[in-house]
N, C-alpha and C positions, 0 to 999 in steps of 0.2 A: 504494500500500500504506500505510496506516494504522502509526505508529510505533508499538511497544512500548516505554512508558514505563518503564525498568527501572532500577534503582539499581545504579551501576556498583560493581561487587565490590570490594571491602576489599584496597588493592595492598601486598603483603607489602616492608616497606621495615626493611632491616636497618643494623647499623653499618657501610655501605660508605659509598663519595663516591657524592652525590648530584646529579643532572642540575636544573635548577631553571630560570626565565624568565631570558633574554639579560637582564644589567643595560642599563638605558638604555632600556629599550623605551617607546617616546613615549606618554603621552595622547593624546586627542582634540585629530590635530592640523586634520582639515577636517569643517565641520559635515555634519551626517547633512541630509540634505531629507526630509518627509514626501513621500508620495506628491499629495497637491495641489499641491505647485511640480513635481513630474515635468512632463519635456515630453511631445507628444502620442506622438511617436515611442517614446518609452519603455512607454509609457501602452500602446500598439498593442502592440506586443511582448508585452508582460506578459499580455494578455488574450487573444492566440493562445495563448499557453503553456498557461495556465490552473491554472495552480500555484503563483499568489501573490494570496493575500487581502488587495484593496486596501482592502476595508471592515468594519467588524463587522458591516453589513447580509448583508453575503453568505451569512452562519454555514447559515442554513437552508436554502439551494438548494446549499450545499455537499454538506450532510448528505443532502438527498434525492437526489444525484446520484451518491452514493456515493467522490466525488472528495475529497481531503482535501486544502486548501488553507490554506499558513500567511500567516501576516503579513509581509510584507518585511524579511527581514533587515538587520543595520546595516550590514552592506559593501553590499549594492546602494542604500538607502537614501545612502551615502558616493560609488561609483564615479557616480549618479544626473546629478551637478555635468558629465557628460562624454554625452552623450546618444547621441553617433555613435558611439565606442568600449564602450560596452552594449548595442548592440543586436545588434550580431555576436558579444559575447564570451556573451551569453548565447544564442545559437543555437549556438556552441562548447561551452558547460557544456551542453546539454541534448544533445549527441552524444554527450558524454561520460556523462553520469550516467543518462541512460533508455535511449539508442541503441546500447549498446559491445556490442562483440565479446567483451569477457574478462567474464564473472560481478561482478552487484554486489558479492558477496561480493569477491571478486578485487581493485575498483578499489578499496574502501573501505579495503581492507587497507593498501593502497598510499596511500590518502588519510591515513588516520590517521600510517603513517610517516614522510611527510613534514609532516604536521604535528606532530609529534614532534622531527625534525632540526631541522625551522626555527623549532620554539618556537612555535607560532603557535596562543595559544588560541583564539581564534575560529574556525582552520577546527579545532581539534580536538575542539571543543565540539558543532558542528554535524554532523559525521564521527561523533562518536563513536553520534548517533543515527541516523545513514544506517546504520552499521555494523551496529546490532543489527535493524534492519527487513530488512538485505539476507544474516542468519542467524549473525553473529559475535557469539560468547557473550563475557558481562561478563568471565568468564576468560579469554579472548584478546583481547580490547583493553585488560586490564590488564596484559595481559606486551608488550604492543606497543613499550613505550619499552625494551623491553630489549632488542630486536631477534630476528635471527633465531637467536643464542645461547641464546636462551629454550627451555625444553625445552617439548616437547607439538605444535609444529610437525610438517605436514604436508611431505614434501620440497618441494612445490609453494609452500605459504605461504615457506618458508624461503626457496629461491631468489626470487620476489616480495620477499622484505623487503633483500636482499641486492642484487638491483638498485636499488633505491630507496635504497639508501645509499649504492650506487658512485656513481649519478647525481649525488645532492646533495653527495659528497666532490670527486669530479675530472669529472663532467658527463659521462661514459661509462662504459658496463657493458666490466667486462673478457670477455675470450675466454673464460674459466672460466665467469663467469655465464651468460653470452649463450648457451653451447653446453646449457646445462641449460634457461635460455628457451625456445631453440628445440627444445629434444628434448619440449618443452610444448603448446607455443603455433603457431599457425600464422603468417604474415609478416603478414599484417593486424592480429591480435593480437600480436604483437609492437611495430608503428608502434604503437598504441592504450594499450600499455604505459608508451610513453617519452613519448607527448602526455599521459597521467592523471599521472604523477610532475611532467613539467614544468608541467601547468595548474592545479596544487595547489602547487607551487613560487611562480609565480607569484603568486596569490590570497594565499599566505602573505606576500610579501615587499608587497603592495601593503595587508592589513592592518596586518602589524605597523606599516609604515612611517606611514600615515596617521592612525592609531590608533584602528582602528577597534574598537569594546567588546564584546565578547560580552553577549550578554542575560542575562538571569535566566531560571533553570531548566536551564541546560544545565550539561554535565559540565566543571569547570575541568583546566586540561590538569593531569597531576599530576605528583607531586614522588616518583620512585623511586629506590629501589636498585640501582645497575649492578655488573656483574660487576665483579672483581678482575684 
């Protein structure tokens, strides 16, 4: 599916305390590789996928294939340095982000919230445009750092944003959530649930840490108003 390039909506920020980026968060602490020092194995991967533009040559067999394919982001360009630990993690992200059981709409929700909790521009930048291709309007990923307190939620979005913050608080969903989960979700989407929170968890804690940069053009994570 082809993005809709949309400008994210004006976030209503009042005289409360404001949530803002972890002080200390590192620069570029390992260098990015272009795709010409990729190994072959990487190399192989990438072109079964078919969803990463290794060249500008490609642009017009893209277009007439109807497939839209981007240029490598800077965390694969960064994770790139480990060739054996990418080739499985990205058959992992592509179970998760094309193959899942719960609604794009569903995982993104969940994507964006934990990239919220864990501060993590870079997956929230990239999220934030997965988010409106898979139908999540610029007004619900601008109340997304305020949680599931935000009004306008659906019960289902709620309970979703509420596991995603028990998770990233104490690493398990209480009885309370878990019973609203499952009165949802089926047990496959359930597992599918707790693997999209923790492999968005992860992805977060392995940019912030390495410092990997978000590009130009995408949405910078924002700076809100939280309840009182």
């Amino acid at each position: 599916m082809k993005p809709v390039r949309l400008a994210l909506a004006a976030l209503l920020v009042c005289s409360m305390s404001t949530a803002t980026l972890a002080e200390g968060t590192p620069r570029m602490r390992i260098r990015p590789i272009e795709p010409s020092e990729w190994s072959p194995k990487i190399l192989n991967k990438i072109e079964s996928i078919g969803r990463v533009r290794l060249s500008a040559g490609e642009d017009q067999q893209n277009a007439s294939n109807g497939i839209e394919q981007k240029r490598p982001p800077s965390m694969l360009k960064t994770v790139a340095h480990h060739p054996d630990l990418v080739v499985p993690l990205l058959d992992f992200a592509t179970v998760i982000s094309h193959n899942g059981t719960i609604s794009p709409r569903e995982s993104e929700l969940l994507a964006l919230r934990v990239a919220w909790n864990c501060r993590s521009e870079f997956e929230w930048g990239h999220h934030a445009d997965y988010a409106r291709d898979a139908g999540l309007s610029d007004e619900e990923i601008a109340r997304v750092p305020v949680g599931a307190k935000a009004s306008g939620w659906s019960p289902a979005d709620r309970t979703l944003l509420e596991a995603a913050d028990e998770l990233h608080a104490n690493q398990q969903i209480s009885d309370e959530v878990w019973s609203k989960l499952a009165a949802t979700y089926s047990e496959k989407q359930l597992i599918e649930i707790l693997f999209v929170v923790g492999e968005y968890t992860m992805l977060s804690m392995v940019v912030n840490s390495s410092g990997v940069e978000l590009e130009d053009g995408y949405d910078r994570l924002p700076v809100v108003a939280t309840p009182e």
